[in-house]
N, C-alpha and C positions, 0 to 999 in steps of 0.2 A: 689461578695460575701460580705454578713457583716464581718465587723472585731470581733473577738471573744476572749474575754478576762476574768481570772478569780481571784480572792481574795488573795492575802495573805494568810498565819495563824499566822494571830495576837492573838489571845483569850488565854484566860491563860489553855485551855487546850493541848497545842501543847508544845512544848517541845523551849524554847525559842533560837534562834540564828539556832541552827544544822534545824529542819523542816521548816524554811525559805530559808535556802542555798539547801537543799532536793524538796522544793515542786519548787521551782523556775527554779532552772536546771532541772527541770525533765517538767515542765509545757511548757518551751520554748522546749524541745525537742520532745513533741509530739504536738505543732505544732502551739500551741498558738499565738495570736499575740499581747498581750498585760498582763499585770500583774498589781493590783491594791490594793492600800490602804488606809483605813482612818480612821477619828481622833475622839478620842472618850477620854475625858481627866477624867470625872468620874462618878459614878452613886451616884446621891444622895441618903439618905434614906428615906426624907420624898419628897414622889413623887403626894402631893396632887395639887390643884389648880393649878399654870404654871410650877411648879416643875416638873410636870410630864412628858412624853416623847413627846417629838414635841412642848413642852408648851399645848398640850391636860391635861383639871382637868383627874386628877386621873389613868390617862394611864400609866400601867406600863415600866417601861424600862425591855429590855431586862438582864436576868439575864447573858448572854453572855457577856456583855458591862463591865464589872466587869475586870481588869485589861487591858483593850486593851493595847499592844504595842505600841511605839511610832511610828507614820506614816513613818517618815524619816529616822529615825536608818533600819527600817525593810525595806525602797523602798531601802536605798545605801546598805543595806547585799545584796537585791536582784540582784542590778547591778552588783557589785563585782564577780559577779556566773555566770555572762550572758553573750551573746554575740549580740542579735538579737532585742530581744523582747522589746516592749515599757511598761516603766514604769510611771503607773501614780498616783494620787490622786483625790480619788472619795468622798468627800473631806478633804481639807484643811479648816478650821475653823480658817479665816485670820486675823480678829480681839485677838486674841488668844495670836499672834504673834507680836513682833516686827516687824513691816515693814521693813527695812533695811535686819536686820538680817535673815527675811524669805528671801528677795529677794537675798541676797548671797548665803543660801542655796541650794536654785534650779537653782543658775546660776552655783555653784559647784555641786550639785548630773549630771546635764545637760552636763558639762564637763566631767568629770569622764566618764559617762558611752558614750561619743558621739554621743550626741546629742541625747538621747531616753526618755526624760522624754516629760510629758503632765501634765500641771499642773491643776486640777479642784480644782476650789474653792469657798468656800462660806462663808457667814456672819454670820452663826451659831442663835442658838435658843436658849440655855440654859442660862438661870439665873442663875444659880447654876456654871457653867463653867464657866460664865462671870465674879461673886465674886469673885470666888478662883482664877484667874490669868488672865482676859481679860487686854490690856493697855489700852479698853476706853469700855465707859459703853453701855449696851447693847441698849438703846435708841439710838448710834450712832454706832450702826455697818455696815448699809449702806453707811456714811460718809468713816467710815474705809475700807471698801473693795473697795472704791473709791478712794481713798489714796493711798492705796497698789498699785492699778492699776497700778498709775501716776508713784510711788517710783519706781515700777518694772521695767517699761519701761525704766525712766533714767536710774536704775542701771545696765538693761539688754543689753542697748548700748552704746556707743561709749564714751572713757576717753575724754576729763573732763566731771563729771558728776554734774551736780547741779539739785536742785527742792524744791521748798518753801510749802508746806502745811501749813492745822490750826497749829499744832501740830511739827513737822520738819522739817529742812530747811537744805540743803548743797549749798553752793552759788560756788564751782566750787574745786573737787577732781577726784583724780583718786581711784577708787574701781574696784575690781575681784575679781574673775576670772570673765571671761565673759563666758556666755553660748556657748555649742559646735557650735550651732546654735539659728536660731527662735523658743523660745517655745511655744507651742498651750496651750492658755487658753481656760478653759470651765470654765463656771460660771455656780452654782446651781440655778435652779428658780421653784418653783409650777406651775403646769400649769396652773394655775387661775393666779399669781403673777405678773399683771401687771405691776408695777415698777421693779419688780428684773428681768422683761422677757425684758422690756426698756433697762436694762444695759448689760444684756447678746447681743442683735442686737446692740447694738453702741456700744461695747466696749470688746466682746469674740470673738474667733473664733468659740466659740460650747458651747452648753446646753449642759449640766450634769442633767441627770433627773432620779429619784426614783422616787417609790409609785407610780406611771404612769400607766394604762393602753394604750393598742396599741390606741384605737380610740382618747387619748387625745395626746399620740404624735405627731397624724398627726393631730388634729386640733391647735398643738402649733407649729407647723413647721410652720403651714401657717400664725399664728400668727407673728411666729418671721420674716419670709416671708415682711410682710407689714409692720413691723415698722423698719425695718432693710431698707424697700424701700424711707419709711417717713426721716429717719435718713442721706438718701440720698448715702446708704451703698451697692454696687455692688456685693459684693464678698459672696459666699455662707455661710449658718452658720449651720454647723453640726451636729449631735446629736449622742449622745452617752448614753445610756441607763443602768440603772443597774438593773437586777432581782436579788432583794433580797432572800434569801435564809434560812432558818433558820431551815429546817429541810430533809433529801432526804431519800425515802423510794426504796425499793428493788421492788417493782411492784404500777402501775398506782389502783387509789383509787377515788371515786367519791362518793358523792363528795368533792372537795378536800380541804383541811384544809389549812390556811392563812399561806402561809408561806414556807409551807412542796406541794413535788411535786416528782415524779419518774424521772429517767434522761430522758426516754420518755417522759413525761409531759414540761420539760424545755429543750428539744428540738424541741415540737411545740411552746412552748413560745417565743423563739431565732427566730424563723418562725414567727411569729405573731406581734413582733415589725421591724425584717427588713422588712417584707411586709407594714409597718406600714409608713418606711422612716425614723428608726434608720440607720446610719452610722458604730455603734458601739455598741458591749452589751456586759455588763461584767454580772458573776455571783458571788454571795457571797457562793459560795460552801463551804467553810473552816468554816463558821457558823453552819453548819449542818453539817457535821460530827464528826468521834472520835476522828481520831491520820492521821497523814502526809500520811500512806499508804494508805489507802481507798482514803484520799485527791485525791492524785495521778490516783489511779486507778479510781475514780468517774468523774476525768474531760478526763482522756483520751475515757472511756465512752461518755460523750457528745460530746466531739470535733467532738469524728468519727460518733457519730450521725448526730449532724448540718451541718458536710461536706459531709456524705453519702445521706442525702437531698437536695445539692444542694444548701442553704442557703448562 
């Protein structure tokens, strides 16, 4: 069976701290196997030429994006509450971040909750997010999430740790905590993104992929398939899917508006990328709706859907 995972309620219409410790214990105890969050650090006002959403001229960003939560305060409240379930990052915008100081983070959320996070990440897009607080300019954010990689690894094994980058260097310390265990990276890539789908095969365990349809999954599996074989790389690489979510309706509608989908409609969609050769699929459920209850009630909904089909 695919693994099946769903959002957070980060948005500023939930109730901040209490319907993250609510949706969380209640989302692992009907049955979930994973829980997810991401980084969304501001919305500009002027959203014209790369300003705009994806760097698309003139696309608007979502009016949801408007406070997001912090990723990590919200994934370690959810650990705190849990006992089972994996938490991860769909994504992390690592450029963002100080390298070190992320890599201690997820080596301590990773500890704390034993061993259950999954860390996806990506080199982000935003001009606007990269002025107000990147540590290096957005022309080198593939550099930076190359860096992290390196940083992580050192920092994620064994004391003494050393590692020289353009940027930082430690020539031999001891830093922790160390993770409970091995963390699984996923790295974000377009399925057209040649270069970012090269670093995902040499250097992830798993695609992290939005915006996706089922047919381009399975022609970037096959992708990552042959340069993963180029790379001289053995071990399988993953995929893990997010169905974006942005609005859930009480009955099936055709045809169906971008975004918006009945929990019938996105439990043939959970069917249509694990047939696809997703490993995993989360949904943004918590973008679409009102308040924690319906949250609640809307994914126990799909769960018993996707599993009463056999998915």
């Amino acid at each position: 069976m695919v693994k099946l995972g769903v959002s957070l309620p980060q948005f500023s219409h939930y109730t901040p701290g209490a319907d993250v410790v609510a949706a969380a214990r209640a989302i692992e105890e009907i049955g979930y196997d994973s829980l997810w969050v991401f980084e969304r650090f501001l919305v500009p006002e002027d959203q014209s030429g790369s300003h705009g959403l994806y760097s698309v001229p003139g696309l608007a960003w979502p009016e949801i994006y408007r406070g997001v939560a912090d990723a990590l305060v919200t994934l370690s409240t959810a650990a705190a509450v849990t006992e089972r379930i994996t938490l991860g990052t769909g994504v992390l915008v690592v450029p963002l971040h100080l390298p070190l100081r992320l890599a201690r983070e997820l080596a301590t959320l990773d500890a704390f909750s034993g061993g259950r996070l999954v860390a996806g990440l990506g080199a982000g897009w935003s001009p606007d997010e990269f002025a107000a607080g990147a540590a290096v300019p957005l022309s080198e954010r593939g550099r930076a999430l190359d860096d992290f990689l390196d940083i992580a690894a050192a920092v994620w094994g064994p004391n003494p740790v050393s590692y020289s980058t353009q940027r930082y260097e430690v020539g031999a310390a001891d830093i922790g905590p160390k993770p409970a265990g091995r963390i699984p990276v996923l790295l974000g890539a377009g399925a057209r993104a040649d270069r970012a789908l090269r670093r995902v095969a040499a250097r992830a365990d798993g695609w992290v992929a939005s915006g996706v349809t089922p047919e381009e999954v399975t022609t970037t599996r096959a992708r990552l398939a042959e340069l993963a074989a180029e790379a001289g790389r053995a071990t399988p690489i993953s995929c893990t899917v997010q169905i974006a979510v942005l609005g859930v309706t009480g009955t099936s509608v055709e045809p169906r508006q971008p975004l918006t989908a009945s929990i019938e409609q996105l439990v043939a969609d959970v069917a249509a990328f694990a047939e696809a050769g997703a490993d995993h699929v989360y949904l943004t459920l918590p973008a679409g709706l009102r308040d924690v209850k319906e949250l609640i009630d809307r994914a126990a909904e799909l769960h018993a859907g996707v599993r009463a089909a056999g998915i």
